[in-house]
DSSP file (Angstrom, degrees, kcal/mol; ACC not computed):
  #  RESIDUE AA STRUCTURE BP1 BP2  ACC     N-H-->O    O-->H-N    N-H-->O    O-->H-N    TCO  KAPPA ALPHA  PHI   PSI    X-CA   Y-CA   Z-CA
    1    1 A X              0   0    0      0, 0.0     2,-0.2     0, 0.0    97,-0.1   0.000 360.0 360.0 360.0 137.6    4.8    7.9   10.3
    2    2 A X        -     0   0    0      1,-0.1    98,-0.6     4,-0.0    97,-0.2  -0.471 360.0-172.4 -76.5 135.6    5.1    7.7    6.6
    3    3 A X        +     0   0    0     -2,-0.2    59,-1.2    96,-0.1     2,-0.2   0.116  64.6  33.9-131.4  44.5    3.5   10.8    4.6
    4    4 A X  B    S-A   61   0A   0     57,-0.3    57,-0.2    58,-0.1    97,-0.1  -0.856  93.7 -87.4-143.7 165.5    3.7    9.9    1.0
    5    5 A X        -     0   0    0     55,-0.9     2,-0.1    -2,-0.2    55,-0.1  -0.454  47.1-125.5 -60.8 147.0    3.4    6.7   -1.0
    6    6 A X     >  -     0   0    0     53,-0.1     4,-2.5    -4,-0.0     5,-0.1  -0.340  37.5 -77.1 -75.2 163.2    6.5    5.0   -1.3
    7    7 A X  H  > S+     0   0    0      1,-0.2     4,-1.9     2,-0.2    19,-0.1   0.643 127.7  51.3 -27.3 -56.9    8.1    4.0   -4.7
    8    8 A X  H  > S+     0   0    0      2,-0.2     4,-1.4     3,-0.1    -1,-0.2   0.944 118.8  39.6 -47.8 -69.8    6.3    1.1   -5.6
    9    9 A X  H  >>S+     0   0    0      1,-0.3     4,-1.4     2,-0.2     5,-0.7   0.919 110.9  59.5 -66.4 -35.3    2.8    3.1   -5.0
   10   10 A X  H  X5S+     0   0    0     -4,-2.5     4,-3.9     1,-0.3    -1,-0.3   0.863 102.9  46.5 -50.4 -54.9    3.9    5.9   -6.3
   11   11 A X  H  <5S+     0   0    0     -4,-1.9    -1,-0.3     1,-0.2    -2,-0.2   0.553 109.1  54.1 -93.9  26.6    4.6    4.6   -9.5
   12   12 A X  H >X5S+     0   0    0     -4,-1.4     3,-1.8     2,-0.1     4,-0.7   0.781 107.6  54.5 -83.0 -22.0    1.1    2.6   -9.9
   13   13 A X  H >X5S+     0   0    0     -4,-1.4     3,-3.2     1,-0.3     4,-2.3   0.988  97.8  58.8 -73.3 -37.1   -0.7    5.7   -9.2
   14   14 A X  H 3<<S+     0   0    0     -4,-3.9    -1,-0.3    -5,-0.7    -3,-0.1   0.323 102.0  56.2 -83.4  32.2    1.0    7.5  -11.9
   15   15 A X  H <4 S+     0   0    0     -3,-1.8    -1,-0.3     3,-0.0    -2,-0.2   0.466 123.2  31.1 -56.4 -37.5   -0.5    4.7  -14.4
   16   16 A X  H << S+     0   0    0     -3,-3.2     2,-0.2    -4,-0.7    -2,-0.2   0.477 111.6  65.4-128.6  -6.6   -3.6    5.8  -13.1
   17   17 A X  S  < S-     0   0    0     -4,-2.3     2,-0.1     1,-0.2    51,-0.0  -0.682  81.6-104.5 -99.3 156.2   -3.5    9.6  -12.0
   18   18 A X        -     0   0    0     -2,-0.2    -1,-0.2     1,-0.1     4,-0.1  -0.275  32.7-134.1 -36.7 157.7   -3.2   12.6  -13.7
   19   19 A X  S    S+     0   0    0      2,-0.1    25,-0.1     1,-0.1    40,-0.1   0.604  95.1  80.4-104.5 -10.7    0.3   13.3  -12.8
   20   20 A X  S    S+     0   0    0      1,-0.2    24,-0.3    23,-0.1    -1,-0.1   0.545  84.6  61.5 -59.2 -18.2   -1.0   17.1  -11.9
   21   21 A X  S    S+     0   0    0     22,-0.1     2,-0.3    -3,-0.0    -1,-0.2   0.664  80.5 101.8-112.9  -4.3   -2.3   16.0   -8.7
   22   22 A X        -     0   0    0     -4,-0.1    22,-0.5     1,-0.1    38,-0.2  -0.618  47.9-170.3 -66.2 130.1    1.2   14.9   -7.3
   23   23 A X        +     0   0    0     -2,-0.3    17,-0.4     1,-0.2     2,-0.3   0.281  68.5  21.8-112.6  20.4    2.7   17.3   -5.0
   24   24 A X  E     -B   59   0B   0     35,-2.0    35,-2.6    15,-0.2    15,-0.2  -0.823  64.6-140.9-177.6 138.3    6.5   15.5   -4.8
   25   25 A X  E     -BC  58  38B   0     13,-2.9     2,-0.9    33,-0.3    13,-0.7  -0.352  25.9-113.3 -92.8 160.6    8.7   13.1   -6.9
   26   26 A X  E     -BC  57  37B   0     31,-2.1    31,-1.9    11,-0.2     2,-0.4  -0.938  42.8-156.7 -96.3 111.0   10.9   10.3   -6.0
   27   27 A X  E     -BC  56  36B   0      9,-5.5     9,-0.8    -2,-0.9     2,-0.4  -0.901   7.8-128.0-132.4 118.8   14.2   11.8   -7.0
   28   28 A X  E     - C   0  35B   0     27,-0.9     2,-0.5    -2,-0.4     7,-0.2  -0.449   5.3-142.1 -75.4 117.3   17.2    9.7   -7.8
   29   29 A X  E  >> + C   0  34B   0      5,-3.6     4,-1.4    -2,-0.4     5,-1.2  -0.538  22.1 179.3 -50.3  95.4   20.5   10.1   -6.3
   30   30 A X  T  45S+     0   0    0     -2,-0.5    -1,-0.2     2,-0.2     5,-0.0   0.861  85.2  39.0 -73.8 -27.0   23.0    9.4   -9.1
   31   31 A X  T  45S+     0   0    0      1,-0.2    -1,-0.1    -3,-0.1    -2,-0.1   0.982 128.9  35.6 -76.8 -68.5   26.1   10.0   -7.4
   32   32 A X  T  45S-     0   0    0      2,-0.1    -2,-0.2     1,-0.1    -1,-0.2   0.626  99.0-135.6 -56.4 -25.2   24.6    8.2   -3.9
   33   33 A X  T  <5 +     0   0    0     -4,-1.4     2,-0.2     1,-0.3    -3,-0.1   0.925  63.5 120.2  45.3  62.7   22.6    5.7   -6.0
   34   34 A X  E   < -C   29   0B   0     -5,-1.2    -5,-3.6    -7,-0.1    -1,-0.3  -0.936  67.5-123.2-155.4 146.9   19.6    6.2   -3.8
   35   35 A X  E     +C   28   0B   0     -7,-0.2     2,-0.3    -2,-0.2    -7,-0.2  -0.684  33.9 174.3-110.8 151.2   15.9    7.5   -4.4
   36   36 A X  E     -C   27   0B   0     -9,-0.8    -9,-5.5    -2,-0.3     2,-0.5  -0.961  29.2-121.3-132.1 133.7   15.2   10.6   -1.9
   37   37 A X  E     -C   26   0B   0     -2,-0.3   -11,-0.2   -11,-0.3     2,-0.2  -0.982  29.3-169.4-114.2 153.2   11.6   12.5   -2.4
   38   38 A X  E     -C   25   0B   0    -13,-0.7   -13,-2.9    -2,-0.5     2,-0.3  -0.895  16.4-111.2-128.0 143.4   11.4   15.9   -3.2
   39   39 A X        -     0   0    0     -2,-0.2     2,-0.7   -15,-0.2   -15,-0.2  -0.654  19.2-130.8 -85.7 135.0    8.6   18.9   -3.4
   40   40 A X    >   -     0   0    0    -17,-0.4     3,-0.7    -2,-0.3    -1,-0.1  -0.250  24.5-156.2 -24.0  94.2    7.5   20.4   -6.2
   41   41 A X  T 3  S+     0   0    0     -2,-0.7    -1,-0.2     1,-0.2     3,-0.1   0.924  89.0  26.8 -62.9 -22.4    8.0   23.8   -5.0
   42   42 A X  T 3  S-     0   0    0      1,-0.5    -1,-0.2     3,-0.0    -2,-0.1   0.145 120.6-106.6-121.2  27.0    5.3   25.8   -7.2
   43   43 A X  S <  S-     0   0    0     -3,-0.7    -1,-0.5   -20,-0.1     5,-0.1   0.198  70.3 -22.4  48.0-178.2    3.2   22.5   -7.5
   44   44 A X  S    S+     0   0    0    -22,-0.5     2,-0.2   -24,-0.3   -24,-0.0  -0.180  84.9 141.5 -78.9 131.7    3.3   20.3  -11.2
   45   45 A X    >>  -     0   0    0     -2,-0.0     4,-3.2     0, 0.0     3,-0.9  -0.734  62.3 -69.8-137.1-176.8    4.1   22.5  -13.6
   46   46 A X  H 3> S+     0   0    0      1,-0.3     4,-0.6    -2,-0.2    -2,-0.1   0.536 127.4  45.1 -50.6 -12.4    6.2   22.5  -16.7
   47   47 A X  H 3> S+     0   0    0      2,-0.2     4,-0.6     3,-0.1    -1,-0.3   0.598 101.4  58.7-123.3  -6.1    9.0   22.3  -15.4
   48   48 A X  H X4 S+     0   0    0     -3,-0.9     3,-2.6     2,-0.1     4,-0.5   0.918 104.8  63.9 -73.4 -43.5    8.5   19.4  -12.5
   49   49 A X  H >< S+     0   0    0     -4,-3.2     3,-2.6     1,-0.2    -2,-0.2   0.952  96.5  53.8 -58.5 -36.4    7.6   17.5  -15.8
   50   50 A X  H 3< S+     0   0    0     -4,-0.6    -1,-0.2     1,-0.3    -2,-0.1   0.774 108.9  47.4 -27.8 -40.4   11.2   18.1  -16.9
   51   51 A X  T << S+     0   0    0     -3,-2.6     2,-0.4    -4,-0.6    -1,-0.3   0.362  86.2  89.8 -96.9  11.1   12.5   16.5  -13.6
   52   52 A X    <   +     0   0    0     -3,-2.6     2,-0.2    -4,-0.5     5,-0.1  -0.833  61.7 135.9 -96.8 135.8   10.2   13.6  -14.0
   53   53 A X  S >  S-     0   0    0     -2,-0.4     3,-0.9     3,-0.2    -2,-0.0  -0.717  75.1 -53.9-149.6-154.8   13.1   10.3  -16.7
   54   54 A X  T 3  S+     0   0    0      1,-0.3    -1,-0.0    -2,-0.2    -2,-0.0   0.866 139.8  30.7 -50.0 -53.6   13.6    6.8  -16.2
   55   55 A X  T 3  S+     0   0    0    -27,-0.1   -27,-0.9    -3,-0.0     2,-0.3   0.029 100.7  75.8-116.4  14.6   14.5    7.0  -12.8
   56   56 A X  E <   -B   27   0B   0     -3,-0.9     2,-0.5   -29,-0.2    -3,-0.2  -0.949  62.3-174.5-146.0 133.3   12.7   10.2  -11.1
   57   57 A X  E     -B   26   0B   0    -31,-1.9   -31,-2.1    -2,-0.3   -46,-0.1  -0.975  24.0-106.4-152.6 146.0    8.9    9.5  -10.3
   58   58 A X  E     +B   25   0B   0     -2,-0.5   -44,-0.3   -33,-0.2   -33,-0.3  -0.413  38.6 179.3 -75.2 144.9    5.9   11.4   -9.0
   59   59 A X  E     -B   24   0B   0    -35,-2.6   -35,-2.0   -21,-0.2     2,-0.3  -0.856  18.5-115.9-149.7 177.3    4.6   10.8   -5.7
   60   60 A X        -     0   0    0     -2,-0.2   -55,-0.9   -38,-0.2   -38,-0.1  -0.873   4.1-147.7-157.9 100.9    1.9   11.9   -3.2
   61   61 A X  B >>  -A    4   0A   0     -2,-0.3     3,-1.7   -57,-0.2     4,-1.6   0.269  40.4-110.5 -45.8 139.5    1.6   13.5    0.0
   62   62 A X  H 3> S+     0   0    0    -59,-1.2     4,-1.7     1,-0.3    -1,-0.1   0.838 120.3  56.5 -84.9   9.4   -1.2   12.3    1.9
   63   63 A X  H 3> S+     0   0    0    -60,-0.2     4,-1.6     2,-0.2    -1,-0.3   0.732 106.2  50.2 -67.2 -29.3   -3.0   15.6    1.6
   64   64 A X  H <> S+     0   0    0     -3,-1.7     4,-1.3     2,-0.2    -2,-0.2   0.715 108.5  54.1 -94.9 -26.0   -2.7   15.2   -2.4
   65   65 A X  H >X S+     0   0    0     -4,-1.6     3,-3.0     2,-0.2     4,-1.3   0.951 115.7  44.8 -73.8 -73.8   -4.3   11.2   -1.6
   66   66 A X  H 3< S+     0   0    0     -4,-1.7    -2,-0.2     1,-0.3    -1,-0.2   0.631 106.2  53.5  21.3 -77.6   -7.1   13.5    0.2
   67   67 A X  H 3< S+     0   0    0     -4,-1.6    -1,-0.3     1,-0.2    -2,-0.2   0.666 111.5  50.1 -58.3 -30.2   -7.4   15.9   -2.4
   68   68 A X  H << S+     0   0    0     -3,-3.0    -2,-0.3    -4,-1.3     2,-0.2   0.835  89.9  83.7-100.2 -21.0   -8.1   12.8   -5.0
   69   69 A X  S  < S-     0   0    0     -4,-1.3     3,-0.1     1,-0.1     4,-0.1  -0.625  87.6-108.6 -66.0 130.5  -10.6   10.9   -3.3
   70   70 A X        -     0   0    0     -2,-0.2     3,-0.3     1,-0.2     2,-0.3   0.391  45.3 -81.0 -33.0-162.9  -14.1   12.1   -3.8
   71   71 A X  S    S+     0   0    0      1,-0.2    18,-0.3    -3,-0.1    -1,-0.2  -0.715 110.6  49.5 -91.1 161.7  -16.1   13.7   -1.1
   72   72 A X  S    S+     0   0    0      1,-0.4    -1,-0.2    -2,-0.3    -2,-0.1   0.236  75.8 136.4 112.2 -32.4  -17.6   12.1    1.3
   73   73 A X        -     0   0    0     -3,-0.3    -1,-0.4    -7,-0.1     2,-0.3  -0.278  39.2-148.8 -80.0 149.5  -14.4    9.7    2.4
   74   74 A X  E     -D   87   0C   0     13,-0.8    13,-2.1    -3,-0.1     2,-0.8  -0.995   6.5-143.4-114.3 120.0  -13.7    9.3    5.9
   75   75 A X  E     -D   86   0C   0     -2,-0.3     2,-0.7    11,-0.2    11,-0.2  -0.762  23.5-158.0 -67.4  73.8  -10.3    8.8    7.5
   76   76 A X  E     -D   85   0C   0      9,-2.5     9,-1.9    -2,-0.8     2,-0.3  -0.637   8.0-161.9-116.0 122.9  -10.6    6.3   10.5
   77   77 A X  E     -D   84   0C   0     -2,-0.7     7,-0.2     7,-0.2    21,-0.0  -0.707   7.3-158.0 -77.5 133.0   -8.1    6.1   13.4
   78   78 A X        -     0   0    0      5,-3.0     3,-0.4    -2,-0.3     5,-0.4  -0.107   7.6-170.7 -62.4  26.7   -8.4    3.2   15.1
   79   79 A X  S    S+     0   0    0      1,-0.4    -1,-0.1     2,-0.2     5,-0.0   0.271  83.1  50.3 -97.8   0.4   -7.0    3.6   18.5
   80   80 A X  S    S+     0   0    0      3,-0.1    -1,-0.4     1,-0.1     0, 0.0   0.401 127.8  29.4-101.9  23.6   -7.0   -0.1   19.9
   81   81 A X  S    S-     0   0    0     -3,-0.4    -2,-0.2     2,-0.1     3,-0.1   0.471  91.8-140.3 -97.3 -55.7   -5.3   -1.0   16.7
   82   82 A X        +     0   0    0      1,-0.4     2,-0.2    14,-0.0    -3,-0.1   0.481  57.5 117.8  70.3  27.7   -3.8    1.5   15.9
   83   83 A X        -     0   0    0     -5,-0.4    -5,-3.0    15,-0.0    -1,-0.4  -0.671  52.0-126.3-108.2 155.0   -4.5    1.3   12.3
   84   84 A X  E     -DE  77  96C   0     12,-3.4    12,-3.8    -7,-0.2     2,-0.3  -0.919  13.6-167.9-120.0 169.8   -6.1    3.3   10.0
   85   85 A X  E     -DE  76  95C   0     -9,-1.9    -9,-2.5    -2,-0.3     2,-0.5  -0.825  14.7-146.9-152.6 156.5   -8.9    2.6    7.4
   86   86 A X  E     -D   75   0C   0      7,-0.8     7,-0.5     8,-0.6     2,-0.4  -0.906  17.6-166.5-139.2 124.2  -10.0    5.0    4.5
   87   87 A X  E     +D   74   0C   0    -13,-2.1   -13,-0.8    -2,-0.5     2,-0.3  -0.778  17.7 164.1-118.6 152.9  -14.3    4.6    3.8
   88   88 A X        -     0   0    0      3,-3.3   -16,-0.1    -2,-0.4   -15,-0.0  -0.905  56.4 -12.8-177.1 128.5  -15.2    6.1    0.6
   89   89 A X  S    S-     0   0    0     -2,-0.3   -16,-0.0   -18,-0.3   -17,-0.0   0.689 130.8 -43.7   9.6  84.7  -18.9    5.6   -1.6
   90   90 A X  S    S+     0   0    0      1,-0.1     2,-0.2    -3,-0.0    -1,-0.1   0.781 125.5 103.8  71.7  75.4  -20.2    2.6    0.4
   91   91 A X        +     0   0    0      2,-0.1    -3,-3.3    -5,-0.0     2,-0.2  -0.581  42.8 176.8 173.8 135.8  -16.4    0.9    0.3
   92   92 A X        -     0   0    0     -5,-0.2    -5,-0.2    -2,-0.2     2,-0.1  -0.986  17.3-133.9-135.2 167.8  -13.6    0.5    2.7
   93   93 A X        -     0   0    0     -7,-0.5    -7,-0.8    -2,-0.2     3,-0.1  -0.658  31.7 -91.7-114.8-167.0  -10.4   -0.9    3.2
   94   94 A X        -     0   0    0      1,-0.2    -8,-0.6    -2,-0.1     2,-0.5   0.282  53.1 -85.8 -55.8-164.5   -8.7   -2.8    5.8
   95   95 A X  E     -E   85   0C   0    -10,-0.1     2,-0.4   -12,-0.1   -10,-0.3  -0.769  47.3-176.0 -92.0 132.5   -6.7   -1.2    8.6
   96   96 A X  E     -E   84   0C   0    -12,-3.8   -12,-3.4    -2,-0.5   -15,-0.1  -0.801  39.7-104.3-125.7 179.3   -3.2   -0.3    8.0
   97   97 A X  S    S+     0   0    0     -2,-0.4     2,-0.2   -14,-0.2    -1,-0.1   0.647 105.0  34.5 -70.2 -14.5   -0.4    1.1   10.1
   98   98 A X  S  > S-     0   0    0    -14,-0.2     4,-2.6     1,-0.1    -1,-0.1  -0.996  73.8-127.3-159.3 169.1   -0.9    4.2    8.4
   99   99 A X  H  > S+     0   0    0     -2,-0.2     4,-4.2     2,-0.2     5,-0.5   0.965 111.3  62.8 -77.5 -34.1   -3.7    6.9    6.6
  100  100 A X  H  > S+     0   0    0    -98,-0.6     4,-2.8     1,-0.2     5,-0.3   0.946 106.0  41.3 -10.2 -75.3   -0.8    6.5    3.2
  101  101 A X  H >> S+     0   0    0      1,-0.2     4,-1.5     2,-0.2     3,-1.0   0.923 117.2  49.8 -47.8 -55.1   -1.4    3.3    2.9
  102  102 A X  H >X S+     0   0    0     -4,-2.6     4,-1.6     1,-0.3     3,-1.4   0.903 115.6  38.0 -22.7 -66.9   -5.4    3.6    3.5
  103  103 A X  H 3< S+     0   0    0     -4,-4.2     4,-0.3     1,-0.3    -1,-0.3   0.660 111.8  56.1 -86.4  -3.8   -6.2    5.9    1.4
  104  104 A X  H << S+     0   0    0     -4,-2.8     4,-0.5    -3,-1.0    -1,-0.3   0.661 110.4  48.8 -97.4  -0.3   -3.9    4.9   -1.3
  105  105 A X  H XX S+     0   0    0     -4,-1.5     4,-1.4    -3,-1.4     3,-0.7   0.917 110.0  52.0 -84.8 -50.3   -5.5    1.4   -1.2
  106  106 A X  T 3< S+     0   0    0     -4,-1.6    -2,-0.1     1,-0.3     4,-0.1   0.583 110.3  50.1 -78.7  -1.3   -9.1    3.0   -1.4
  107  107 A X  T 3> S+     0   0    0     -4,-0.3     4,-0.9    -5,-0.3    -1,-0.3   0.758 106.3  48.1-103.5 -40.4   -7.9    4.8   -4.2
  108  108 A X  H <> S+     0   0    0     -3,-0.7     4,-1.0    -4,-0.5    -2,-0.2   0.987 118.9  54.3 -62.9 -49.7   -6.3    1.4   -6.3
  109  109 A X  H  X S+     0   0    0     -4,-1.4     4,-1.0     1,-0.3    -2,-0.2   0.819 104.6  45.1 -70.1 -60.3  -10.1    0.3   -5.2
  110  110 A X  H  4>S+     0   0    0     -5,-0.3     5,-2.6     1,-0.2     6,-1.7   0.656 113.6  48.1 -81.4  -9.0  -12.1    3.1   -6.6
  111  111 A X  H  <5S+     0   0    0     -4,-0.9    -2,-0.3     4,-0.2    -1,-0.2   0.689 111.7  52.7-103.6 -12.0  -10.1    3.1  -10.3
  112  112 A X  H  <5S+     0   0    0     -4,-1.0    -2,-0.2     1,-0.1    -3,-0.2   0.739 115.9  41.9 -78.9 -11.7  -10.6   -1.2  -10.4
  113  113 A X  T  <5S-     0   0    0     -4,-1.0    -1,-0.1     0, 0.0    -2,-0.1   0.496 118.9-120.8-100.8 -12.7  -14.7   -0.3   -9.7
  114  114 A X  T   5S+     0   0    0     -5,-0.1    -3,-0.2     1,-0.1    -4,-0.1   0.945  79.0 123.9  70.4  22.7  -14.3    2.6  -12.3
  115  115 A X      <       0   0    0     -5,-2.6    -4,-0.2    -6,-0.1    -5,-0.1   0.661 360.0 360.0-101.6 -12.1  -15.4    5.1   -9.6
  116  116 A X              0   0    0     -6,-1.7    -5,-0.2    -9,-0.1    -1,-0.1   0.209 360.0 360.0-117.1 360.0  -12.5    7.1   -9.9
């Protein structure tokens, strides 16, 4: 099961996040020419902005997707789907294959409404 946004989400949320509340980067292999993520180890600090260039991008555990949704959100397993669905001030989204994806949809959701 995936447990951070992949590339593509990662780098709309950091259009739309603080970049402080990302707890691991997308970090590009030059020699392999491949993206790998990697953790902040002391969480973002002055010097993860250092490892953030062109080609290195913040990304977000789903405990840090968690941490950025108000209170109140509910996490919902489905288990004759096997999807999950991410319910947040009177709004949810569909089900997806995994809580990432949910909550990182409910989160694209709540910054087009201005709730976030």
């Amino acid at each position: 099961m995936k447990s951070y946004t992949d590339l593509e989400q990662s780098k709309k949320l950091a259009e739309i996040l603080p970049l402080e509340s990302a707890d691991c980067f997308w970090d590009y292999d030059e020699m392999q020419k491949f993206h790998r993520i990697s953790w902040f180890e002391d969480g973002f600090n002055k010097e993860s902005q250092l490892m953030l260039n062109e080609n290195n991008v913040c990304a977000w555990s789903l405990t840090a997707l968690l941490d950025i949704l108000p209170p109140g959100k509910v996490l919902v397993h489905d288990k004759s789907s096997r999807g999950y669905k991410c319910i947040c001030a009177n709004l949810d989204t569909i089900f997806f294959s995994n809580p990432v994806d949910a909550c990182y949809e409910m989160i694209i959701k709540l910054h087009e409404l201005k709730l976030l």
